[in-house]
N, CA, C and O atoms as CSV, one atom per row, in Angstrom:
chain,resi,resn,atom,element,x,y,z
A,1,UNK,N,N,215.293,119.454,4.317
A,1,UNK,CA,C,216.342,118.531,4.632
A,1,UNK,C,C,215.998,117.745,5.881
A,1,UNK,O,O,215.306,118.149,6.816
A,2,UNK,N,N,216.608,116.514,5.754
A,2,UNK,CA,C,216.446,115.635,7.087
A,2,UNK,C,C,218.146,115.570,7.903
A,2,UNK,O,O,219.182,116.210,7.727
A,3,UNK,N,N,217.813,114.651,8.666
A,3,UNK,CA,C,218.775,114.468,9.360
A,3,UNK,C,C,220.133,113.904,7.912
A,3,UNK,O,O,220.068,113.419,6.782
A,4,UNK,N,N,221.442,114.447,9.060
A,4,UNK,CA,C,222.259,114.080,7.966
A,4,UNK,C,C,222.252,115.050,6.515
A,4,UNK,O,O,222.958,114.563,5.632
A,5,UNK,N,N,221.624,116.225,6.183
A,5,UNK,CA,C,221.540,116.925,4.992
A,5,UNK,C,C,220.907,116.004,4.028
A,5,UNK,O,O,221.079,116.296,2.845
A,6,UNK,N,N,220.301,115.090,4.257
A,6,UNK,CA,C,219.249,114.455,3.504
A,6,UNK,C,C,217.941,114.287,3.970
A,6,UNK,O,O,217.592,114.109,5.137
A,7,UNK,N,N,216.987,114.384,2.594
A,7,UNK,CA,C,215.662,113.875,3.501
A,7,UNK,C,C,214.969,113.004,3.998
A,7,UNK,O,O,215.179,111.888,3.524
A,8,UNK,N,N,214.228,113.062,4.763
A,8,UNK,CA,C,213.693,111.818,5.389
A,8,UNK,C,C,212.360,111.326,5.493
A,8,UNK,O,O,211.860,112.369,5.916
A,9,UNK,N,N,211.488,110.600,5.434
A,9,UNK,CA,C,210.533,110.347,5.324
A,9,UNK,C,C,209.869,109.597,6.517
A,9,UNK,O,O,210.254,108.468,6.823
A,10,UNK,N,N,208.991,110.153,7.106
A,10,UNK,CA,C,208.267,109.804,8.320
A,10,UNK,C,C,206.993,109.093,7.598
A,10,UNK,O,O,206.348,109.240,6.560
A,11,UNK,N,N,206.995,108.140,8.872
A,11,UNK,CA,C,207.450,107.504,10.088
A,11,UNK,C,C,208.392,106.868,9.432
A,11,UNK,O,O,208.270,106.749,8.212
A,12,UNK,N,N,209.753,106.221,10.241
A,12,UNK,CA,C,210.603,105.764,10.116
A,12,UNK,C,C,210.519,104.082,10.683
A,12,UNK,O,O,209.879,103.703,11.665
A,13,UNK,N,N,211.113,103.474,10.029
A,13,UNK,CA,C,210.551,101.764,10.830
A,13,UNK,C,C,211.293,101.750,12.129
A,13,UNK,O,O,212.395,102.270,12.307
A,14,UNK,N,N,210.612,101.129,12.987
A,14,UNK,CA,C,211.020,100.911,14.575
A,14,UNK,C,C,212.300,100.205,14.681
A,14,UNK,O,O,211.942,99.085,14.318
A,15,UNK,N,N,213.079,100.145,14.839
A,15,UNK,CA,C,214.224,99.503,15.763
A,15,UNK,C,C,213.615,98.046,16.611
A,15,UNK,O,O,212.953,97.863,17.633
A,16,UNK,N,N,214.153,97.291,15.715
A,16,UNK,CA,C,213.637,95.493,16.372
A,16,UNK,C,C,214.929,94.905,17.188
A,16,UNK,O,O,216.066,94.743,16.746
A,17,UNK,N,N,214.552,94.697,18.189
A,17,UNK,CA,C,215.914,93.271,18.783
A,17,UNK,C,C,214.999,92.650,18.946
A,17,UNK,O,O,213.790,92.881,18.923
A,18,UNK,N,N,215.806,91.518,19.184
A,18,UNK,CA,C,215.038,89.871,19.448
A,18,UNK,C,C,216.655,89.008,20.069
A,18,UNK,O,O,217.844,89.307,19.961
A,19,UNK,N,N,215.815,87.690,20.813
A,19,UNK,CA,C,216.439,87.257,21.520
A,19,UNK,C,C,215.766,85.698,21.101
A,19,UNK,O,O,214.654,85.594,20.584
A,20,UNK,N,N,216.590,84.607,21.400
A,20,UNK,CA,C,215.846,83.459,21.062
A,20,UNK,C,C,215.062,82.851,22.264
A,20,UNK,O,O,215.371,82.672,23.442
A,21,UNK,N,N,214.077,82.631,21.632
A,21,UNK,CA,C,212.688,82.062,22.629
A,21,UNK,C,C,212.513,80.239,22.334
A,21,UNK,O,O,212.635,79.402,21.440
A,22,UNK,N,N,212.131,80.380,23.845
A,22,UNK,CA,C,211.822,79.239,23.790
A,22,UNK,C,C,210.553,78.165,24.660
A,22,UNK,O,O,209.873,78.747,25.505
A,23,UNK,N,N,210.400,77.317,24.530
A,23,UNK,CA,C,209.613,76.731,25.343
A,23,UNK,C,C,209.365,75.567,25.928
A,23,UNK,O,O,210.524,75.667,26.330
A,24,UNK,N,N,208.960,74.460,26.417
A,24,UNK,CA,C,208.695,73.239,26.678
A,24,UNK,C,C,207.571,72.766,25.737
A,24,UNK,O,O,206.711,73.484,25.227
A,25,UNK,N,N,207.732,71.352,25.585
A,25,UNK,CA,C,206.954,70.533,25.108
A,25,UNK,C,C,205.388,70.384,24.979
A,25,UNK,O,O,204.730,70.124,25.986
A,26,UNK,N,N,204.804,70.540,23.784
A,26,UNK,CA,C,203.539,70.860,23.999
A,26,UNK,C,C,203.039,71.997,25.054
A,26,UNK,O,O,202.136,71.753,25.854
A,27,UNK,N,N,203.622,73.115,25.000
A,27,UNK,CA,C,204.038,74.254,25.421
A,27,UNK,C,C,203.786,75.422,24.402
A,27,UNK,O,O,203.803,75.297,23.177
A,28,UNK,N,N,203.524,76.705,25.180
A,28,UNK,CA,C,203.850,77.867,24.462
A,28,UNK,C,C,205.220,78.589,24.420
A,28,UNK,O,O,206.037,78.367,25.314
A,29,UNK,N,N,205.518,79.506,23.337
A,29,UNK,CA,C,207.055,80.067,23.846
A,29,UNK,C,C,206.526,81.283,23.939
A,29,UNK,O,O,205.592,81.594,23.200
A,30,UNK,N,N,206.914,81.942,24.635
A,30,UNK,CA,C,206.595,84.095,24.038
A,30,UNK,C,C,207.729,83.896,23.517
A,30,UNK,O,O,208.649,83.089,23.649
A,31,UNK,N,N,207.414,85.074,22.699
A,31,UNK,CA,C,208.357,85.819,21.616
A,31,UNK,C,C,209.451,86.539,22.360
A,31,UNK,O,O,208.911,87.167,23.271
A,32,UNK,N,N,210.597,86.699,22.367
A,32,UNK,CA,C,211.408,87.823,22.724
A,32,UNK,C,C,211.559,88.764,21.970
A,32,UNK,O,O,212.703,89.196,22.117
A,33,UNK,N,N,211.023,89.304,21.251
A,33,UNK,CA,C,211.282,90.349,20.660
A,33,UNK,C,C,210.696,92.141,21.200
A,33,UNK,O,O,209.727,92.414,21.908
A,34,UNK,N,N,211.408,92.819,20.742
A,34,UNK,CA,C,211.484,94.652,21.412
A,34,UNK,C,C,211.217,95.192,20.673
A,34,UNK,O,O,212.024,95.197,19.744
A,35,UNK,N,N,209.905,96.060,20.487
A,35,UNK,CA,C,210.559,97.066,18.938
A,35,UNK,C,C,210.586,98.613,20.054
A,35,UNK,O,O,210.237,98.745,21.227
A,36,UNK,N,N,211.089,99.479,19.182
A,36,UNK,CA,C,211.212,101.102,20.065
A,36,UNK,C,C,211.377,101.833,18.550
A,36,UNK,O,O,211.494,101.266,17.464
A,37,UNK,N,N,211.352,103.086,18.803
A,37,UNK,CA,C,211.332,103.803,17.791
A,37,UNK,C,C,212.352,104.428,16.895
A,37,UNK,O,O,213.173,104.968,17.638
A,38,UNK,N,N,212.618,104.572,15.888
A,38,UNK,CA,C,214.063,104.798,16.160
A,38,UNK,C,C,214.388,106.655,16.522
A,38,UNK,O,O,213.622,107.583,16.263
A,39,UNK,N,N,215.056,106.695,16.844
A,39,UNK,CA,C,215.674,107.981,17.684
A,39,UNK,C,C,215.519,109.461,16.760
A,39,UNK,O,O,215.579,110.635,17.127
A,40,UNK,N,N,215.273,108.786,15.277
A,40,UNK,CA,C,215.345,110.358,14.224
A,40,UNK,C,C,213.520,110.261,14.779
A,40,UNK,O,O,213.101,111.307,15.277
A,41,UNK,N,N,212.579,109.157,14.698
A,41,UNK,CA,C,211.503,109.684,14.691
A,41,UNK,C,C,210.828,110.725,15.193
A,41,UNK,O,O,210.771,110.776,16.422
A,42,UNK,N,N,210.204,111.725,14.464
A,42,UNK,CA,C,209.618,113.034,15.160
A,42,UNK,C,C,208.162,112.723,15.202
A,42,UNK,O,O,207.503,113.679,15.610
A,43,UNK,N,N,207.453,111.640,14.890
A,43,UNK,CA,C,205.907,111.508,14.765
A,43,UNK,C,C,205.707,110.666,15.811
A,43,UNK,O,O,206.572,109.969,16.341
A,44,UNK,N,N,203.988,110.771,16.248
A,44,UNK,CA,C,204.081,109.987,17.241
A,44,UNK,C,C,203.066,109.009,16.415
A,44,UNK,O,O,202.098,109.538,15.868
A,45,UNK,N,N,203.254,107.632,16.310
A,45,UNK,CA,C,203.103,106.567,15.417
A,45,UNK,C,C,203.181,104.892,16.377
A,45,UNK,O,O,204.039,104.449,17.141
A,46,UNK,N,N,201.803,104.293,15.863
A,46,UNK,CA,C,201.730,103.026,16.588
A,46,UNK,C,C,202.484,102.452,15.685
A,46,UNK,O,O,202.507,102.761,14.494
A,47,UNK,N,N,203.416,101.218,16.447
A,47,UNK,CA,C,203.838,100.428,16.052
A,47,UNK,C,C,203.823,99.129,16.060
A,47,UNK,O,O,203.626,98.542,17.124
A,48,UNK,N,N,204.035,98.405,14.830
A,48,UNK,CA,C,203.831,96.996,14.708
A,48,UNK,C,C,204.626,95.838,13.698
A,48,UNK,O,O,204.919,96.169,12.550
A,49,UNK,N,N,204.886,94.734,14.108
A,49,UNK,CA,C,205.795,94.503,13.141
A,49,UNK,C,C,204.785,93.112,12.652
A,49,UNK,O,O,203.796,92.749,13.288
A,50,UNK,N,N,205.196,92.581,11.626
A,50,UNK,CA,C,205.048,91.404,10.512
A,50,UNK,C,C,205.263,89.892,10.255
A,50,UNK,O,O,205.797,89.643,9.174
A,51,UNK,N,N,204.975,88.919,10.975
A,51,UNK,CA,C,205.648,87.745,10.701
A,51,UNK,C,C,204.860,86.761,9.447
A,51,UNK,O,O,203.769,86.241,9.214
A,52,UNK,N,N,206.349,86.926,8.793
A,52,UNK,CA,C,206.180,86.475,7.426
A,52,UNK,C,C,206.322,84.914,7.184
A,52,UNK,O,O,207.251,84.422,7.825
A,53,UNK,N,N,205.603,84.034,6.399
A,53,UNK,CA,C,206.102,82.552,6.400
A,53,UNK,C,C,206.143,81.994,7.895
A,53,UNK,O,O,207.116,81.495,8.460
A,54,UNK,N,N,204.912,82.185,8.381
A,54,UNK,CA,C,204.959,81.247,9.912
A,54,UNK,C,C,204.866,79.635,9.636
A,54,UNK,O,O,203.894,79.431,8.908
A,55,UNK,N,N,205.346,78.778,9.872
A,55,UNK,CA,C,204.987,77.795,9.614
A,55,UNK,C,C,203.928,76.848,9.793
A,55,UNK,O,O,203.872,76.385,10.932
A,56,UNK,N,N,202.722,76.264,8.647
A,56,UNK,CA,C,201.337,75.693,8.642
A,56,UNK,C,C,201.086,75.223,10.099
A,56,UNK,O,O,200.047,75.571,10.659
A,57,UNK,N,N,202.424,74.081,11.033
A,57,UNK,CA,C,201.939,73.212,11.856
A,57,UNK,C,C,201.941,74.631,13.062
A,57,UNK,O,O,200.870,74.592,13.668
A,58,UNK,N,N,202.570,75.482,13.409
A,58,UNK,CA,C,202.434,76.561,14.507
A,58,UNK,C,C,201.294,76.947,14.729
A,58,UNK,O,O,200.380,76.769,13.924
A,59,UNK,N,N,201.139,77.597,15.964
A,59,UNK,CA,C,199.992,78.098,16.153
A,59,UNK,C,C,200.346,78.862,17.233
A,59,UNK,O,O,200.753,78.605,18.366
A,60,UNK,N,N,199.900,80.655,16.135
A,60,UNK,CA,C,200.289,81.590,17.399
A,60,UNK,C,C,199.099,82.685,18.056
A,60,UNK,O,O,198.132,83.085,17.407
A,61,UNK,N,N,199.344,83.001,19.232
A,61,UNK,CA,C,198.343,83.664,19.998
A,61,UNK,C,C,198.845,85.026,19.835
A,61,UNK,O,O,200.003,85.120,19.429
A,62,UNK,N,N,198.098,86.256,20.108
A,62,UNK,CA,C,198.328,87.459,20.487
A,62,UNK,C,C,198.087,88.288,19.075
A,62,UNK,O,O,197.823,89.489,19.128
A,63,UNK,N,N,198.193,87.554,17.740
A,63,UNK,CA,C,198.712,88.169,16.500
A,63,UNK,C,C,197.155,88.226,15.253
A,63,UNK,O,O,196.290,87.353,15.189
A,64,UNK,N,N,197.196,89.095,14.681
A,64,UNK,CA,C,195.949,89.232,13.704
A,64,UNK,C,C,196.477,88.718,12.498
A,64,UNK,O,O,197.675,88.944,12.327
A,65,UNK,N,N,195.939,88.140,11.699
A,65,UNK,CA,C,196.159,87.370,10.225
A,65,UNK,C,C,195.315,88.019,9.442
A,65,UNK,O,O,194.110,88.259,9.369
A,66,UNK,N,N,196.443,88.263,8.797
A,66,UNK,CA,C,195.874,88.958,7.649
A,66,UNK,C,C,195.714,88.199,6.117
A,66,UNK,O,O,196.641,87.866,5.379
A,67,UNK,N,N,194.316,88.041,5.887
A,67,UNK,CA,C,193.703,86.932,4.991
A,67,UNK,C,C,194.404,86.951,3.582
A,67,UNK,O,O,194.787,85.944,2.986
A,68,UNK,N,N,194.532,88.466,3.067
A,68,UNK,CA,C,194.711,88.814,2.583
A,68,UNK,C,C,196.545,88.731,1.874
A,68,UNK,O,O,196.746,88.737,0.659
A,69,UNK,N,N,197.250,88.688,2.514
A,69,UNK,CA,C,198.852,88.323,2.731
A,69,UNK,C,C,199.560,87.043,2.873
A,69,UNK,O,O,200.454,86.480,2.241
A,70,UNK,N,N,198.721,86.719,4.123
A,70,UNK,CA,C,199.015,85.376,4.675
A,70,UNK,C,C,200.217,85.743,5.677
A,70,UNK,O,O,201.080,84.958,6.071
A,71,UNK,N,N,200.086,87.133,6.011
A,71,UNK,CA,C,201.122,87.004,7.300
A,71,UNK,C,C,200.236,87.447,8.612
A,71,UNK,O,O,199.035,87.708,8.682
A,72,UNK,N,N,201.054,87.439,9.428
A,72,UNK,CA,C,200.158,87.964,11.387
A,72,UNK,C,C,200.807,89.025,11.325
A,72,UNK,O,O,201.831,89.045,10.643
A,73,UNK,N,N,200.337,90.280,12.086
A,73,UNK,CA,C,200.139,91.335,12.225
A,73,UNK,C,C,200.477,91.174,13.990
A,73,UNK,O,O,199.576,90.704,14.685
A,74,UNK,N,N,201.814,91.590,14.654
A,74,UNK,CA,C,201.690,92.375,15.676
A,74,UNK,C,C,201.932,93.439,16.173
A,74,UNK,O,O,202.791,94.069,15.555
A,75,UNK,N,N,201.339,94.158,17.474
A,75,UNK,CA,C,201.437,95.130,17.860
A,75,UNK,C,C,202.557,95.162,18.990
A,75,UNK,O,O,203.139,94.203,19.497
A,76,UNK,N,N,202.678,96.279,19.203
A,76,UNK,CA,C,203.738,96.961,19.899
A,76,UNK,C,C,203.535,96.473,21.383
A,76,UNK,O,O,204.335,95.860,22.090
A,77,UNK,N,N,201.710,97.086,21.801
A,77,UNK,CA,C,201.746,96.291,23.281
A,77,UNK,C,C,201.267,95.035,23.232
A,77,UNK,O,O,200.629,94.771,24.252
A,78,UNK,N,N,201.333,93.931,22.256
A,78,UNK,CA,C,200.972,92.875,22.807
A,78,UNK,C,C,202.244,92.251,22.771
A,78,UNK,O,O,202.350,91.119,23.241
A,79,UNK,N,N,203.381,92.922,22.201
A,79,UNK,CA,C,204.683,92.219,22.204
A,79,UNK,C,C,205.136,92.343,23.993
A,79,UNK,O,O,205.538,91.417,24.698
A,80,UNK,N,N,204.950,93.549,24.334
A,80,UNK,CA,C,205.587,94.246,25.027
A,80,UNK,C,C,204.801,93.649,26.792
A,80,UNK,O,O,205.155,94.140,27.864
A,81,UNK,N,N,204.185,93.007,26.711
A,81,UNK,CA,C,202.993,92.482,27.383
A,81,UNK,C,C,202.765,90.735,27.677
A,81,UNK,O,O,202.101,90.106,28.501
A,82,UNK,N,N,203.747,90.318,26.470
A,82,UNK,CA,C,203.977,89.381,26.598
A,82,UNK,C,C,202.727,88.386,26.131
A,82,UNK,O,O,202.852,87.163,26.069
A,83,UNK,N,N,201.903,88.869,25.917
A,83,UNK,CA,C,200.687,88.235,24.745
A,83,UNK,C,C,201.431,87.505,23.636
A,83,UNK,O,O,200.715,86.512,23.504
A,84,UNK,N,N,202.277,87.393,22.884
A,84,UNK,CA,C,202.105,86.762,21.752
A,84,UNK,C,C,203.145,85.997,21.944
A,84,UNK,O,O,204.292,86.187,22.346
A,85,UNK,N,N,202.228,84.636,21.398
A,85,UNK,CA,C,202.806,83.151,21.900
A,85,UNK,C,C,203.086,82.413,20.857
A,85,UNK,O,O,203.069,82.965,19.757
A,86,UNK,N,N,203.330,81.338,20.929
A,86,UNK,CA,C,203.570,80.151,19.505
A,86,UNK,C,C,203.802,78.908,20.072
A,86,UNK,O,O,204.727,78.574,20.813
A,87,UNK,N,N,202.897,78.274,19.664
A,87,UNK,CA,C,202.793,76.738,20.090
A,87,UNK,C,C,202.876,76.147,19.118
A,87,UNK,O,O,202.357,76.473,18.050
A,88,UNK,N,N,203.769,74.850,19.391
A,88,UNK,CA,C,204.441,73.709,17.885
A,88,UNK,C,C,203.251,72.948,18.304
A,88,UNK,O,O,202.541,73.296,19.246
A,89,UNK,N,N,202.989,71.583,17.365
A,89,UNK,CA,C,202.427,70.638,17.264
A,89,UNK,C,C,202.729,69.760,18.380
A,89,UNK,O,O,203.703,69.981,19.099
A,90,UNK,N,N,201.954,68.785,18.566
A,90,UNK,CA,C,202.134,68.124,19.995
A,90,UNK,C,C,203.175,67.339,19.296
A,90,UNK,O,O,203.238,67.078,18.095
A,91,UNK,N,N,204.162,66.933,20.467
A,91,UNK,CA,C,205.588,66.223,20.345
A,91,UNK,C,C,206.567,66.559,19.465
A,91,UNK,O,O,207.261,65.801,18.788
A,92,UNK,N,N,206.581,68.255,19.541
A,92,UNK,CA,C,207.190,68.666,18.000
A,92,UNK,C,C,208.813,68.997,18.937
A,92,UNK,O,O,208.761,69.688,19.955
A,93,UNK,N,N,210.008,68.488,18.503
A,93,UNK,CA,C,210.987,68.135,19.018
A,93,UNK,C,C,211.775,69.151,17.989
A,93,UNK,O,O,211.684,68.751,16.829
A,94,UNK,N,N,212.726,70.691,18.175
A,94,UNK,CA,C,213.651,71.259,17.080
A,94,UNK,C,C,213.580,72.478,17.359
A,94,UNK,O,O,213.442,72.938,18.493
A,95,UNK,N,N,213.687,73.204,16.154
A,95,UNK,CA,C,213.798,74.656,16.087
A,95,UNK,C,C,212.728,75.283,15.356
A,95,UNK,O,O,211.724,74.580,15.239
A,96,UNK,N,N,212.697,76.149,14.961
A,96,UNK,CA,C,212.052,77.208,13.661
A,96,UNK,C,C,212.346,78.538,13.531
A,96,UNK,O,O,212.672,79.200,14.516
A,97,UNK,N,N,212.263,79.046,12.348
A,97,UNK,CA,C,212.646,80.170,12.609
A,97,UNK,C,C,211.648,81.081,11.786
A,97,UNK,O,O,211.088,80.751,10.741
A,98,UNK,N,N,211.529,82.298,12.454
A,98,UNK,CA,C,210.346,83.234,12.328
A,98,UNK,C,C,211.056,84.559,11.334
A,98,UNK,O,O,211.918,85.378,11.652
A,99,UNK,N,N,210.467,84.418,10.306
A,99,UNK,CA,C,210.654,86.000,8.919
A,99,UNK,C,C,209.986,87.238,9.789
A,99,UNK,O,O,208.758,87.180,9.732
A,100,UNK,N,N,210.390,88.145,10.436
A,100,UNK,CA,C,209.537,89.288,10.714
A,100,UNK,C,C,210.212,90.138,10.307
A,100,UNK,O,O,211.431,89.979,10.254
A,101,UNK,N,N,209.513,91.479,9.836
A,101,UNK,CA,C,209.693,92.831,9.298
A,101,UNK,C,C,209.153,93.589,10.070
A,101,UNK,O,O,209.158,94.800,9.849
């Protein structure tokens, strides 16, 4: 049995907040985002989360691409470190919004 009289299956996905980021013009933004573990986890397990559908004109630093998917791959300390960046196109004036898992 797991927590709750049910079972559970380790590793458990991390606990994400995020906050909206931003940046200046022809500029980088960091990411605001946190991941932590969540509180049932009993394993000790690197963590990393997924950004899905980045958009063609972006261009982000800190993150591995995976050829294979077509998504970036980050880690726990490059979030946490403030490594991973995203730069719009020059004179790119709006929003976007980022799919991560």
């Amino acid at each position: 049995g797991g927590a709750g009289g049910r079972d559970v299956i380790y590793p458990l996905a991390p606990i994400v907040t995020y906050g909206d980021s931003s940046g200046v013009e022809d500029g980088y933004a960091v990411l605001d985002i946190f991941m932590e573990a969540d509180p049932e986890e009993t394993t000790s397990t690197t963590r990393s989360l997924v950004i899905h559908n980045l958009h063609p004109d972006l261009v982000i630093e800190g993150a591995v691409f995976n050829v294979y998917t077509g998504d970036w791959v980050v880690s726990e300390q490059a979030l946490e470190s403030g490594q991973v960046r995203i730069k719009a196109p020059a004179d790119f004036a709006g929003t976007y919004d980022l799919e991560v898992e």
